[in-house]
PAROMAR-370588 format. One line per 2 residues: number of its first residue (from 0); their letters; for each residue x, y, z of C-alpha. Coordinates in nm, 2 decimals, m for minus. Layout:
BEGIN
NUM> a> X/Y/Z  ...
END
This chain:
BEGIN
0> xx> 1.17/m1.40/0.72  1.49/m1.34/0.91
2> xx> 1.52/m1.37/1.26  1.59/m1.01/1.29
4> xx> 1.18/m0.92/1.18  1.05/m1.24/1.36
6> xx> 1.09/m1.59/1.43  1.14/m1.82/1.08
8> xx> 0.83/m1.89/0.95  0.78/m2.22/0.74
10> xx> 0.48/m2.31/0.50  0.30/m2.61/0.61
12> xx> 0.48/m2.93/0.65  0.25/m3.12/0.43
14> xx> 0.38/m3.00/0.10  0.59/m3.23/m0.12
16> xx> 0.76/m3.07/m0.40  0.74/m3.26/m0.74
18> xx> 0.51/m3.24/m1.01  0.21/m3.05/m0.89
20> xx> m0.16/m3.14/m0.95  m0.23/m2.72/m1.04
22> xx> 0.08/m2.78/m1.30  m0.15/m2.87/m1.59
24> xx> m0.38/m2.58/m1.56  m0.12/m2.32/m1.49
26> xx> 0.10/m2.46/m1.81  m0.24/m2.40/m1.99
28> xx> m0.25/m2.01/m1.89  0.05/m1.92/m1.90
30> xx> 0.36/m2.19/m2.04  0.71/m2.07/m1.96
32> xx> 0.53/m1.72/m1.83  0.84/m1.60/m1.58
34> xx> 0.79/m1.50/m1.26  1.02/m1.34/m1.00
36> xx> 1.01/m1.44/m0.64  1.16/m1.22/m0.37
38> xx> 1.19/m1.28/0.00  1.52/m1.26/0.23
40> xx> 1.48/m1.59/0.38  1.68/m1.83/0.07
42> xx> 1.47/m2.12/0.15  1.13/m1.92/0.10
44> xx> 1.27/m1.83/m0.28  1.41/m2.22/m0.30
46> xx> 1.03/m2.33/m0.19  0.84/m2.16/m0.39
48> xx> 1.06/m2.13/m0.68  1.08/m2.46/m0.74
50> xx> 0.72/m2.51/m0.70  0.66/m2.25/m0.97
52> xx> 0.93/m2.44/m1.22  0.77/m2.75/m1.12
54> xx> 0.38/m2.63/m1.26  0.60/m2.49/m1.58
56> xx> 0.70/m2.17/m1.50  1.05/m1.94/m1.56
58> xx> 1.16/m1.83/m1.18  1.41/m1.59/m1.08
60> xx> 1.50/m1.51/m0.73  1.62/m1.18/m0.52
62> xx> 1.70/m1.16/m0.16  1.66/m0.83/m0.13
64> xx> 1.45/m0.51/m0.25  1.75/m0.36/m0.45
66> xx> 1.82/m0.67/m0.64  1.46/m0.72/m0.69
68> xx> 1.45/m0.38/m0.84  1.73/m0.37/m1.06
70> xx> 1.58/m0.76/m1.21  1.23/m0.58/m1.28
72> xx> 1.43/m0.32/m1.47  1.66/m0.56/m1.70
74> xx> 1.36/m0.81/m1.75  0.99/m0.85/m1.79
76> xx> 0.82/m1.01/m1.54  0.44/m1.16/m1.56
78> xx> 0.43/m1.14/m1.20  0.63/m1.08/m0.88
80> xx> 0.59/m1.26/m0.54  0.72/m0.98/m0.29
82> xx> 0.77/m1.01/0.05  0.72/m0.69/0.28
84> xx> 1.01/m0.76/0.55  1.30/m0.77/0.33
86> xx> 1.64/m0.60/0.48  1.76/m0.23/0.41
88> xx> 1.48/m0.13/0.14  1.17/m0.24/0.26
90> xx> 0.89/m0.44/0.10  0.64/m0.18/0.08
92> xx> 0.93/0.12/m0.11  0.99/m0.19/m0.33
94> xx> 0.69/m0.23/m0.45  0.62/0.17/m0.48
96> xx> 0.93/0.14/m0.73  0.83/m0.13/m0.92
98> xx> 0.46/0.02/m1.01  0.65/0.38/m1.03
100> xx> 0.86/0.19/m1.34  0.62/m0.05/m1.50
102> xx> 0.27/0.07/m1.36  0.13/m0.27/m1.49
104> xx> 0.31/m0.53/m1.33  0.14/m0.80/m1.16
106> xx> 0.26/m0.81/m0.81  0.13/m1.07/m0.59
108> xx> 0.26/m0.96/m0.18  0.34/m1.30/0.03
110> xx> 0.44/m1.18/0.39  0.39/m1.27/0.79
112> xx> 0.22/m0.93/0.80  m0.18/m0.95/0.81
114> xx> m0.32/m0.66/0.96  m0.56/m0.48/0.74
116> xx> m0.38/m0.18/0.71  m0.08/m0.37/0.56
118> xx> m0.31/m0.51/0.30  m0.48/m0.24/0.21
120> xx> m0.14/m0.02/0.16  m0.01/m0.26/m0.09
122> xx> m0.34/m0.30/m0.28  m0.34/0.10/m0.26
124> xx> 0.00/0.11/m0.42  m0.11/m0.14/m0.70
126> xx> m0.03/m0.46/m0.57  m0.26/m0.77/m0.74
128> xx> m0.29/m1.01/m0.47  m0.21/m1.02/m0.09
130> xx> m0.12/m1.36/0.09  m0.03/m1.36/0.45
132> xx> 0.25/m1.64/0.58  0.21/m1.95/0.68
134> xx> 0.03/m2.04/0.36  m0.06/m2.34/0.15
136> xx> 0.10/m2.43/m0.15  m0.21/m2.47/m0.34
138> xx> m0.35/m2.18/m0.26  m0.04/m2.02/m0.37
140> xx> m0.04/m2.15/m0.67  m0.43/m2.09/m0.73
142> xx> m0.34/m1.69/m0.71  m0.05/m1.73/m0.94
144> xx> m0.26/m1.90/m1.19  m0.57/m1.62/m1.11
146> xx> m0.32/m1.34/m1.18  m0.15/m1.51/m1.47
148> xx> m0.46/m1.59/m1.66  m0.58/m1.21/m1.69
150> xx> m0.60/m1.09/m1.97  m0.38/m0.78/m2.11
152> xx> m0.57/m0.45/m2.07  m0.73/m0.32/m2.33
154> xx> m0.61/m0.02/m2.57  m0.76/0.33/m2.34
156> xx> m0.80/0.67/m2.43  m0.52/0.91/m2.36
158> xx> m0.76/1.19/m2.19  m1.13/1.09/m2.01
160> xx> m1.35/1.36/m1.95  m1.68/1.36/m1.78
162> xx> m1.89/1.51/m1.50  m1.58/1.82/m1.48
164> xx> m1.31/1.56/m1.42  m1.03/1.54/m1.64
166> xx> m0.84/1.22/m1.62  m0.51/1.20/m1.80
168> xx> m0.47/0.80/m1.85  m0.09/0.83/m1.94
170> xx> m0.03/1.09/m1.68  m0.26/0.94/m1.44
172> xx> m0.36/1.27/m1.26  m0.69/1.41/m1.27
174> xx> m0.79/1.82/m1.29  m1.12/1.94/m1.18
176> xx> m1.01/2.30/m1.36  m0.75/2.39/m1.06
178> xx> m0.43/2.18/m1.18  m0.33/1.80/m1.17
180> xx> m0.41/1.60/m0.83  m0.19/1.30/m0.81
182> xx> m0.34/0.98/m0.76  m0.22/0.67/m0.65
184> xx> m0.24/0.33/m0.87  m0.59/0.19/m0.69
186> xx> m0.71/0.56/m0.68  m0.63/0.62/m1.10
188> xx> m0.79/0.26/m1.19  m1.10/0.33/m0.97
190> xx> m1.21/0.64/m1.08  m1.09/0.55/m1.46
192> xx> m1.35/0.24/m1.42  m1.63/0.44/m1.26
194> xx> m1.56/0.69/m1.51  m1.58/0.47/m1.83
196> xx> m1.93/0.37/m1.66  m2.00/0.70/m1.59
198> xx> m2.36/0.73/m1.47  m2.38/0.37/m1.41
200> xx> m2.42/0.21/m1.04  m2.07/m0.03/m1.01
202> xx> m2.12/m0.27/m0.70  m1.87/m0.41/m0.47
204> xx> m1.81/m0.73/m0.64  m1.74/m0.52/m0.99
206> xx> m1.50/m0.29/m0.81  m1.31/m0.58/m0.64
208> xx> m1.28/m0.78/m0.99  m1.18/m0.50/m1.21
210> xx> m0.97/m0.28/m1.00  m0.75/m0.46/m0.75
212> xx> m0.79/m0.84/m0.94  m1.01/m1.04/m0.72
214> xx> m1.28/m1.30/m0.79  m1.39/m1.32/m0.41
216> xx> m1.42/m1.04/m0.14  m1.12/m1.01/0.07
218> xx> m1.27/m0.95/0.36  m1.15/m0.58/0.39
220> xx> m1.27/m0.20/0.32  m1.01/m0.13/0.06
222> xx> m1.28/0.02/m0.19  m1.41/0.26/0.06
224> xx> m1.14/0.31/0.17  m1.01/0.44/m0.15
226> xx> m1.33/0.55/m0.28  m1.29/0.83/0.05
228> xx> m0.94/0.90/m0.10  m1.08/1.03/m0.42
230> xx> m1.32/1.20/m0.28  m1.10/1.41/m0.07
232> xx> m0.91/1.50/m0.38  m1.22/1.60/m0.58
234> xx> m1.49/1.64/m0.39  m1.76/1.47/m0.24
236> xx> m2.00/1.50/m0.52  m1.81/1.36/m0.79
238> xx> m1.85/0.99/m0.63  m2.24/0.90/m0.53
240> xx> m2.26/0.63/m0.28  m2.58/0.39/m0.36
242> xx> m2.67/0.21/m0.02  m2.65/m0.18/0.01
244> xx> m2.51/m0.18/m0.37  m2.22/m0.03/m0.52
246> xx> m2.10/0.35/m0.61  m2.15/0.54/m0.93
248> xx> m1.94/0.84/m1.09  m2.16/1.14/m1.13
250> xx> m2.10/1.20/m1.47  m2.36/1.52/m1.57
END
């Protein structure tokens, strides 16, 4: 980051760059898969891009949100490393763009902030992955090749109904019979999950996997969180709570 947000920050001093022991396995998932890295500080997007060339992948760099923009536009993109403190358009409107234009990218945040709140705004918005600076290379790399390695989502129906919810999937608003209620990306994929297993109890774990991306718990409240957020857009009783498990859609 630039001094102007805080002092430089500089991942650990132990990494060498060079052939990379996760380069096999990433190559495996996803060979020549290109990725775009954006952060204002140029040695950040040097780092880690060539780190990512190095395990076989196509990098592009941005040092700043409009740049970063206008390259998600003109290209596709498996995923994009964003940082949050970037100058003029910030981190977090940049990634509100990006899942505005291509709801499904793959957007893996890499930034100095770590509050909770940070985290679970970016996940909210439809980010894939959160990884808070100073970090290690490996683990870095071990995200990458997480998100890279899941697979396309499969083909959905346009309209799901169930329990008096209707959930336009291309639209992604739901009606209860009173006109569409926006949603936002982590809201829409929750209830369209819970939905599709209408009547079926979906624990934490599930959630965590299925809707935000991750194989381990994060060590936050983000599906409460946004479970409460779609219940104060349709109702308490649309979303039962079942204790020390999971939550289940109501669906009769």
């Amino acid at each position: 980051m630039s001094s102007s947000h805080h002092p430089p920050e500089r991942p650990n001093d132990n990494f060498v760059i060079g052939p990379s022991p996760w380069a096999a396995v990433l190559v495996a998932f996803a060979t020549m898969a290109r990725v775009l890295v954006v952060d204002d500080e140029p040695r950040i997007v040097s780092f880690v891009s060539r780190a990512l060339a190095s395990a076989g992948l196509a990098v592009d760099g941005a040092l700043d949100g409009m740049r970063a923009i206008q390259l998600v536009r003109a290209r596709n993109y498996e995923l994009v490393i964003l940082d949050l403190l970037l100058p003029g358009m910030d981190g977090v409107s940049v990634l509100e763009s990006i899942m505005n234009w291509r709801p499904e990218q793959r957007v893996l945040v890499l930034s100095a902030l770590s509050d909770v709140e940070s985290k679970v705004r970016c996940l909210e918005l439809g980010a894939s992955d959160y990884l808070h600076k100073p970090f290690a290379l490996a683990e870095l790399l071990a995200r990458v090749r997480a998100r890279l390695r899941q697979p396309p989502a499969p083909p959905i129906p346009r309209v799901i109904e169930a329990g008096g919810v209707r959930l336009d999937v291309l639209r992604r608003v739901a009606d209860r019979g009173e006109g569409p209620i926006g949603l936002t990306e982590r809201e829409f994929l929750l209830l369209q999950h819970l939905m599709f297993r209408g009547g079926e109890v979906c624990g934490r774990e599930e959630l965590l996997a299925e809707v935000w991306g991750f194989s381990f718990d994060p060590g936050s409240n983000v599906v409460d969180v946004c479970v409460g957020r779609l219940r104060s857009k349709l109702g308490s009783e649309v979303i039962e709570t079942v204790r020390n498990v999971g939550y289940r859609f109501v669906a009769s």
